[in-house]
C-alpha atoms as an extended CHARMM CRD file, in Angstrom:
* protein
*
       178  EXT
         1         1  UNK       CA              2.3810000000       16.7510000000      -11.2020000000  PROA      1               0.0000000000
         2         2  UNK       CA             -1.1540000000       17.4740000000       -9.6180000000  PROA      2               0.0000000000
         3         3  UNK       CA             -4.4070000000       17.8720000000      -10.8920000000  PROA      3               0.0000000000
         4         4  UNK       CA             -6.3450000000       15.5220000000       -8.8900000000  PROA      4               0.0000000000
         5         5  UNK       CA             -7.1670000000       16.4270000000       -4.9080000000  PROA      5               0.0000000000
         6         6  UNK       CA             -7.8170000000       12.0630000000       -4.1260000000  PROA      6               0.0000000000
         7         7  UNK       CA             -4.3670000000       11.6300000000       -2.7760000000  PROA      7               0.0000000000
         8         8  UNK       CA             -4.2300000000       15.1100000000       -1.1990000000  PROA      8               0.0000000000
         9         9  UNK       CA             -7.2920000000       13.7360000000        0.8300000000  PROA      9               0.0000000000
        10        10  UNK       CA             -5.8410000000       10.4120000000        1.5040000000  PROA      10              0.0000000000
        11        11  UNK       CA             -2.9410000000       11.9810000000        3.0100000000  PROA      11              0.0000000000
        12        12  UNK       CA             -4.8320000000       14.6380000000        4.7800000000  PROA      12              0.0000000000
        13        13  UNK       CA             -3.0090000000       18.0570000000        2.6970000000  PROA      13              0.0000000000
        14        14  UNK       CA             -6.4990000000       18.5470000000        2.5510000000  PROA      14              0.0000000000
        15        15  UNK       CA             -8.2880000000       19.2360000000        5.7970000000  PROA      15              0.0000000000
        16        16  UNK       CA             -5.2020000000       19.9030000000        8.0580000000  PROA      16              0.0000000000
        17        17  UNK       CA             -3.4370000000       21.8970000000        5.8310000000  PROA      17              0.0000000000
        18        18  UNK       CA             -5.7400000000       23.7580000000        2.7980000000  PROA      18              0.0000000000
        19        19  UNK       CA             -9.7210000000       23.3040000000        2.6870000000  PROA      19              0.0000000000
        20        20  UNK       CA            -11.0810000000       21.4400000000       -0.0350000000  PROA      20              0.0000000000
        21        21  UNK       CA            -10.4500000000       23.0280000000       -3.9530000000  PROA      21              0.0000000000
        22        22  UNK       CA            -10.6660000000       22.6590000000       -7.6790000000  PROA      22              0.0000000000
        23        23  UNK       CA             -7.0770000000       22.6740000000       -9.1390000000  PROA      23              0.0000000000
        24        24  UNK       CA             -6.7060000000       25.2800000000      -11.9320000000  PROA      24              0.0000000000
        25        25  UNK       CA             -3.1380000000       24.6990000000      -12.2600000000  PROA      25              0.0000000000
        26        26  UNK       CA             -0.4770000000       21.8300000000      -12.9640000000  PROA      26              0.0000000000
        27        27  UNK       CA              2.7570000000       22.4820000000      -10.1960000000  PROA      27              0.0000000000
        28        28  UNK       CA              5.4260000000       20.4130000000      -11.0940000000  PROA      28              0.0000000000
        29        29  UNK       CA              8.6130000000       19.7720000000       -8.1010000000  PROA      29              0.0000000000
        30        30  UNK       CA             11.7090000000       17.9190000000       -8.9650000000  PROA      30              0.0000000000
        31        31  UNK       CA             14.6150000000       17.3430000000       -6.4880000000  PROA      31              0.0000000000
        32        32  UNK       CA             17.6400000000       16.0130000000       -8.2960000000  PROA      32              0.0000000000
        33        33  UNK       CA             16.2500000000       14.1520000000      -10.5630000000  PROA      33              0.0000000000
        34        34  UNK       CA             13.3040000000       12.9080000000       -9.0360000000  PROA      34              0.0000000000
        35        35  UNK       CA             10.1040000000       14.3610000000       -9.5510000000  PROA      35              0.0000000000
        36        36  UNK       CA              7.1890000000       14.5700000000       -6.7730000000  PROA      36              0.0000000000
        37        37  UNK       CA              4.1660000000       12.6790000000       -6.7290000000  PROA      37              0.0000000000
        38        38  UNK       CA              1.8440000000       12.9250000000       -3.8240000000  PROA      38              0.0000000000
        39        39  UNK       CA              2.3510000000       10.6180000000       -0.7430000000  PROA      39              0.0000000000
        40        40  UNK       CA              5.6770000000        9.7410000000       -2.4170000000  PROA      40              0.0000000000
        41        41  UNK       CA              8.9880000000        8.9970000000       -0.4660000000  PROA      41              0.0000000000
        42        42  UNK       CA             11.9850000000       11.7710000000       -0.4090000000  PROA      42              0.0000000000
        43        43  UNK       CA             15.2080000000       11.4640000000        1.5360000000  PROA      43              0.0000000000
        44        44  UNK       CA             15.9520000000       14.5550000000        3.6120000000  PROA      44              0.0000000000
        45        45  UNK       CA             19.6980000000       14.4880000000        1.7500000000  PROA      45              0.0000000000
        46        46  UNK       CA             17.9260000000       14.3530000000       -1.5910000000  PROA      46              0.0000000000
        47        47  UNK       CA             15.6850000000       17.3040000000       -0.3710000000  PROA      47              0.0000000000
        48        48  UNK       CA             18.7690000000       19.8110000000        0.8230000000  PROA      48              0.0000000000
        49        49  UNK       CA             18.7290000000       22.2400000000       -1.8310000000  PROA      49              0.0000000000
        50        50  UNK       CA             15.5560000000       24.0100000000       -3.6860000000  PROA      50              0.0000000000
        51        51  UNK       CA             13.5910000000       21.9510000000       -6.0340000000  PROA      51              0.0000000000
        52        52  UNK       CA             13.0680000000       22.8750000000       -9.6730000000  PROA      52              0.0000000000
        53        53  UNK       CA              9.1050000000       23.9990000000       -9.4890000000  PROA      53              0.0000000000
        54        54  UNK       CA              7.2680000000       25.4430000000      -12.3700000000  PROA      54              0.0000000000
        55        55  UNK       CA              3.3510000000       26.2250000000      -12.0720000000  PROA      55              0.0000000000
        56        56  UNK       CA              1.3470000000       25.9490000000      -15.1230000000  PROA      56              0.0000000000
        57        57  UNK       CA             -2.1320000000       27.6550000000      -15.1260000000  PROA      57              0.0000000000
        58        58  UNK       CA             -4.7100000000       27.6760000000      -17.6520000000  PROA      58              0.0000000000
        59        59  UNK       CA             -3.6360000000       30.9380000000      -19.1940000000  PROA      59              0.0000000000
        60        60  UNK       CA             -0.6790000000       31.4800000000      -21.0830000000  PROA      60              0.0000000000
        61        61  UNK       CA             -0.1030000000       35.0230000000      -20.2630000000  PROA      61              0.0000000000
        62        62  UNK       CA              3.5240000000       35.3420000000      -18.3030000000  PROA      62              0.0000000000
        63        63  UNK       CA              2.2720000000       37.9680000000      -16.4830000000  PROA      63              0.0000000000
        64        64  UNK       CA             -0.2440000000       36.2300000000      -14.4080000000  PROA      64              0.0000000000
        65        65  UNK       CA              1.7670000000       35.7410000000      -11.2080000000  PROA      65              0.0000000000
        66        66  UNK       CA              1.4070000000       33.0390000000       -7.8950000000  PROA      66              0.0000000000
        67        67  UNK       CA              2.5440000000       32.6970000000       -4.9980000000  PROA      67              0.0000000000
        68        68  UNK       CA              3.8170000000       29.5050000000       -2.9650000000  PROA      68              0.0000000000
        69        69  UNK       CA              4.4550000000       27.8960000000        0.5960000000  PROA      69              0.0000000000
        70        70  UNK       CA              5.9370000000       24.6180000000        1.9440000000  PROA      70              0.0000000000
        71        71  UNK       CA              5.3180000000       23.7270000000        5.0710000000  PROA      71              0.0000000000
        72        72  UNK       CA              5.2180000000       20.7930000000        7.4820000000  PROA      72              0.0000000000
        73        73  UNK       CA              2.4010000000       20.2490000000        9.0800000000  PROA      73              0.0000000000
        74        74  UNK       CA              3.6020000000       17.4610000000       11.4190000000  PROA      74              0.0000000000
        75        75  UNK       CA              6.3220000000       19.1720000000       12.9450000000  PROA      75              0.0000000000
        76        76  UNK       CA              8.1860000000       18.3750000000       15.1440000000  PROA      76              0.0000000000
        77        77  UNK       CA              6.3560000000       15.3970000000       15.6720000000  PROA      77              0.0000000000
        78        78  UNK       CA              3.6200000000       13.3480000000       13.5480000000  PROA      78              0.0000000000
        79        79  UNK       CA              1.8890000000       12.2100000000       16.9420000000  PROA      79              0.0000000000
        80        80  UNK       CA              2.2080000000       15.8970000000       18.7520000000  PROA      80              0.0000000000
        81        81  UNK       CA              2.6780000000       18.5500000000       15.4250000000  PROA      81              0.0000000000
        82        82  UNK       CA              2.7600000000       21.0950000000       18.3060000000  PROA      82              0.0000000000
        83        83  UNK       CA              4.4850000000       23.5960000000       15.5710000000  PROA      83              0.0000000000
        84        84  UNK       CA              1.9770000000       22.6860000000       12.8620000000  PROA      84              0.0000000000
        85        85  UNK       CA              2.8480000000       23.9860000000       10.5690000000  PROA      85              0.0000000000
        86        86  UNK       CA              6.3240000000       24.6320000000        9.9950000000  PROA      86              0.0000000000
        87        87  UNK       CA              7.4050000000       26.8810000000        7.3640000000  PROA      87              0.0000000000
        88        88  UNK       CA              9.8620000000       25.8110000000        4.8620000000  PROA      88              0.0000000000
        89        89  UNK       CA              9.6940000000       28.4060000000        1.9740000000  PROA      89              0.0000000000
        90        90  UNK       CA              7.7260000000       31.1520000000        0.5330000000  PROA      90              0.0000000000
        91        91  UNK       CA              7.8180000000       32.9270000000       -2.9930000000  PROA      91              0.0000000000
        92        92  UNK       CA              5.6980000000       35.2940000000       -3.9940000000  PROA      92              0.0000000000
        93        93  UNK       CA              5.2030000000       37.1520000000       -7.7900000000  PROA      93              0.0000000000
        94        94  UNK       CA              6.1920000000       33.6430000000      -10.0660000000  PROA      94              0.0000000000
        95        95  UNK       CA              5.1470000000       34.3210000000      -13.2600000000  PROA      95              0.0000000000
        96        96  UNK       CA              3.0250000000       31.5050000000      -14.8360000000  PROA      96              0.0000000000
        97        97  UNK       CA              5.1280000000       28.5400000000      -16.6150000000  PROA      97              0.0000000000
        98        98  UNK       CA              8.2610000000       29.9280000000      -15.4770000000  PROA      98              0.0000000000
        99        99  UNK       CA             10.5850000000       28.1730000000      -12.7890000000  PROA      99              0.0000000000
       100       100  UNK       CA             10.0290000000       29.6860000000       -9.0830000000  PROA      100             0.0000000000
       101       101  UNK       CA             13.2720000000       31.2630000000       -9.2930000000  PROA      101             0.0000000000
       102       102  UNK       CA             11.5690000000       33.8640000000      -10.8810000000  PROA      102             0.0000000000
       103       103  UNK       CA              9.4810000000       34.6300000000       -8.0240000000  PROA      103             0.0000000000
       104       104  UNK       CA             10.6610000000       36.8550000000       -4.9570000000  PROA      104             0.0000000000
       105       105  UNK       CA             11.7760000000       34.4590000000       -2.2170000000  PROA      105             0.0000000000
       106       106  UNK       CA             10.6940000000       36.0780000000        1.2010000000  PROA      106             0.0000000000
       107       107  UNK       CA             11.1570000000       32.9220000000        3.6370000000  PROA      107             0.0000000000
       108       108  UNK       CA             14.5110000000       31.5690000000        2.4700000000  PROA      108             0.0000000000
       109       109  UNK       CA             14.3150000000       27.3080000000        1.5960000000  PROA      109             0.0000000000
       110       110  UNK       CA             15.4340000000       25.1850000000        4.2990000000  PROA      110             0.0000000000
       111       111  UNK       CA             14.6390000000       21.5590000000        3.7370000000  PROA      111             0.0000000000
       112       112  UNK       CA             13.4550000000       18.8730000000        5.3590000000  PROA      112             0.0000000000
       113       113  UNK       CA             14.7900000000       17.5710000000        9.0280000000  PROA      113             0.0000000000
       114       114  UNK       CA             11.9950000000       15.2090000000       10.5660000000  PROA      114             0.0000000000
       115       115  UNK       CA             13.4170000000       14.5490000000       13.8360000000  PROA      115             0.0000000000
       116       116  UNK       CA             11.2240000000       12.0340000000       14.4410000000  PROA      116             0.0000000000
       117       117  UNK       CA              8.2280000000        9.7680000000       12.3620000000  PROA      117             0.0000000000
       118       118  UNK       CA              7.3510000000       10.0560000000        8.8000000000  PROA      118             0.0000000000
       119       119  UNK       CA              6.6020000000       13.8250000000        7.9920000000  PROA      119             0.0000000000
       120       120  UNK       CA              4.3690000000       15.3140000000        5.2360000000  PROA      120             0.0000000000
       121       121  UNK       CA              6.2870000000       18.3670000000        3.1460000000  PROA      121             0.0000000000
       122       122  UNK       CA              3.0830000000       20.3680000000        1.5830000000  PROA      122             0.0000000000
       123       123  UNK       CA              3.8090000000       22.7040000000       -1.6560000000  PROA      123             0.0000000000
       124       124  UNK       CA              0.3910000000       24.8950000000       -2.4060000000  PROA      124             0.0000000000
       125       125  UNK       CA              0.1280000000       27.9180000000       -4.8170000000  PROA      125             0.0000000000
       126       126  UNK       CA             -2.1260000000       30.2830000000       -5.0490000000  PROA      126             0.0000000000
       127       127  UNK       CA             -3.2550000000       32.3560000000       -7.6000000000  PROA      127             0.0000000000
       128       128  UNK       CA             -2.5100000000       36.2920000000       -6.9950000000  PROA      128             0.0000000000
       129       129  UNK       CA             -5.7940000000       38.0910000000       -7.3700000000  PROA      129             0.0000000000
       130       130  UNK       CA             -4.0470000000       41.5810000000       -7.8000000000  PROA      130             0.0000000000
       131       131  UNK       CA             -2.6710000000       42.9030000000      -11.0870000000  PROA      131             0.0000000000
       132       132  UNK       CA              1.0510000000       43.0900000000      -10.9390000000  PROA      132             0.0000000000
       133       133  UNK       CA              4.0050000000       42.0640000000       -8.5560000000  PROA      133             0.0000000000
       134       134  UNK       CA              2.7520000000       41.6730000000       -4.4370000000  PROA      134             0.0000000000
       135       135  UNK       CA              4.4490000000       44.9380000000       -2.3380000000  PROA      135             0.0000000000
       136       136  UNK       CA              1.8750000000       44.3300000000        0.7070000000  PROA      136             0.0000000000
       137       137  UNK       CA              3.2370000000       41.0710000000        2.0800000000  PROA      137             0.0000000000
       138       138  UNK       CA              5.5050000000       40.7640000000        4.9040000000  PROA      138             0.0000000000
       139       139  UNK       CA              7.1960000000       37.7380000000        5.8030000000  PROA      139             0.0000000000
       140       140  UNK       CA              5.9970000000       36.1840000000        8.9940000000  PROA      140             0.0000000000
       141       141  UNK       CA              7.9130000000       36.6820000000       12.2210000000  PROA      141             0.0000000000
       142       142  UNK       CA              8.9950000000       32.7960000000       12.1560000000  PROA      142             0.0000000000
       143       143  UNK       CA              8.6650000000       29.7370000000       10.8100000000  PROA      143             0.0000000000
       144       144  UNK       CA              6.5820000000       27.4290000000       13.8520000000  PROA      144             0.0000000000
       145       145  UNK       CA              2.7140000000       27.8340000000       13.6630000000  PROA      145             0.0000000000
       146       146  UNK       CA              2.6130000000       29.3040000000       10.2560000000  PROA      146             0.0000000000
       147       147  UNK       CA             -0.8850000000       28.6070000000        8.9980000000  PROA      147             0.0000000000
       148       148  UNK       CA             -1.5070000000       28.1100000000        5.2740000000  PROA      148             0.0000000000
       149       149  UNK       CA             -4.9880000000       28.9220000000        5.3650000000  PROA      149             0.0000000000
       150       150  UNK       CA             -5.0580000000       32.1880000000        7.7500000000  PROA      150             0.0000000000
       151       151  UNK       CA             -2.2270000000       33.1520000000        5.1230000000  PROA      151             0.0000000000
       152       152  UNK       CA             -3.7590000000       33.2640000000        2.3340000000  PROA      152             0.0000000000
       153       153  UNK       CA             -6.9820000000       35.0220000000        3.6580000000  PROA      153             0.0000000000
       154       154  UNK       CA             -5.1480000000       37.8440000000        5.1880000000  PROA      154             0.0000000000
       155       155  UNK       CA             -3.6900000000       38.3640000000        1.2290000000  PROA      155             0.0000000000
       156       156  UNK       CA             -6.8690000000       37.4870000000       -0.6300000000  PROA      156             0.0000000000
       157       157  UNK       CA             -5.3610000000       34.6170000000       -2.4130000000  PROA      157             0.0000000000
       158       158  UNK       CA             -8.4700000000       32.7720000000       -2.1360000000  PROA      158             0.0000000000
       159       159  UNK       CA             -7.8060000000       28.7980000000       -2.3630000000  PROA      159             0.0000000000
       160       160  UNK       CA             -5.0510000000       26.9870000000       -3.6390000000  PROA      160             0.0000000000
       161       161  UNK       CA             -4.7790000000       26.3490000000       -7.5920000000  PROA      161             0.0000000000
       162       162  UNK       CA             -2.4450000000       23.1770000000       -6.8830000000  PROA      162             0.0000000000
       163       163  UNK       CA             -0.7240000000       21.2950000000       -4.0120000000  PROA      163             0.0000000000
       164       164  UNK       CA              1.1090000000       18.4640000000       -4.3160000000  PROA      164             0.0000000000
       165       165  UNK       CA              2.9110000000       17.2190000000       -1.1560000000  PROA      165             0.0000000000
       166       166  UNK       CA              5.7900000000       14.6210000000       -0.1700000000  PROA      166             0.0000000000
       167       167  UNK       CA              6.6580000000       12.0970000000        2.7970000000  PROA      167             0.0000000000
       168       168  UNK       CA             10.0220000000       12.1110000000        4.4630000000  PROA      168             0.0000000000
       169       169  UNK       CA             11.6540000000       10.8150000000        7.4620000000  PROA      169             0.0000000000
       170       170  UNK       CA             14.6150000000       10.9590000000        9.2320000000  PROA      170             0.0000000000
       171       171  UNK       CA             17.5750000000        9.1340000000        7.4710000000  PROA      171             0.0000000000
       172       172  UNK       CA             19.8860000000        6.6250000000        9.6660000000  PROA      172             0.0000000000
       173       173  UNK       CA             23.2730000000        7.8660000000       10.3760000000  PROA      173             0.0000000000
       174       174  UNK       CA             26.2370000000        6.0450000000        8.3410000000  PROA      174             0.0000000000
       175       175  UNK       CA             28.8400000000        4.5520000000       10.6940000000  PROA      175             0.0000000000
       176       176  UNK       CA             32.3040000000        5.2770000000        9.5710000000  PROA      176             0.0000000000
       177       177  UNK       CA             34.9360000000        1.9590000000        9.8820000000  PROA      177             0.0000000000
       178       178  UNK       CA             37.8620000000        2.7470000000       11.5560000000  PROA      178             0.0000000000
């Protein structure tokens, strides 16, 4: 869970990734059965498949709707993030408390595969300023050089309502006994 932008800061979420915010929202992310907390450790294998997300904002009206990215901002490399940042996922119309699965996925998950270093796996949502579902977004052409911020200026999402963000790094290959 994340309501507090401290550790976002530490681990520089914000300032290479979102500008500095007020969270408005709780966005919880569980992978198997571990949930995220930020700057904590996940195992690509752990990471394969979608998380369970839910975003909880300060209203309780369903129909209030957000959208969300994960990216990697140190791709491919921590020391050289020539690709920063590398899309992972994007889903757009989730209705408030509900799991993300409810949204419209328009950048398909893929998770994480740091080839090299310890990389930083950023989830922000935003809050959808328009009434209703969002027709006017396109996915981008690809997943290298997406940028958060341009993002969600060319849709008028204004800043993030929560972020909360992971480390991962490559795991060592098991050796099979013959």
């Amino acid at each position: 869970m994340g309501r507090s932008t401290g550790a976002l800061s530490v681990g520089k979420v914000i300032g290479e990734v979102v500008d500095p915010f007020i969270p408005t929202a709780e966005i919880t992310v569980i992978y198997g059965s571990k949930q995220v907390a930020n700057g904590c450790e996940i195992k690509p294998s752990l990471a394969a498949d979608k998380p369970h997300i839910r975003i909880l904002g300060p209203s309780n009206n369903a129909a209030h709707l957000y959208t969300l990215v994960m990216v990697d901002p140190d791709a491919p490399s921590p020391s050289e993030p020539s690709y920063r940042e590398w899309l992972h996922w994007m889903v757009v119309d989730i209705p408030n408390g509900s799991d993300v699965t409810q949204g419209k996925e328009l950048v398909t998950y893929t998770g994480p595969c740091p080839p090299v270093g310890i990389h930083r796996y950023v989830f922000a949502a935003f809050n959808q300023s328009i009434e209703g579902p969002i027709t006017q977004i396109e996915p981008p052409n690809g997943r290298p050089n997406f940028n958060t911020r341009q993002f969600a200026s060319q849709h008028y999402l204004g800043p993030p309502v929560a972020a909360i963000y992971f480390n991962s790094q490559k795991e060592p290959k098991t050796r099979k006994r013959q």
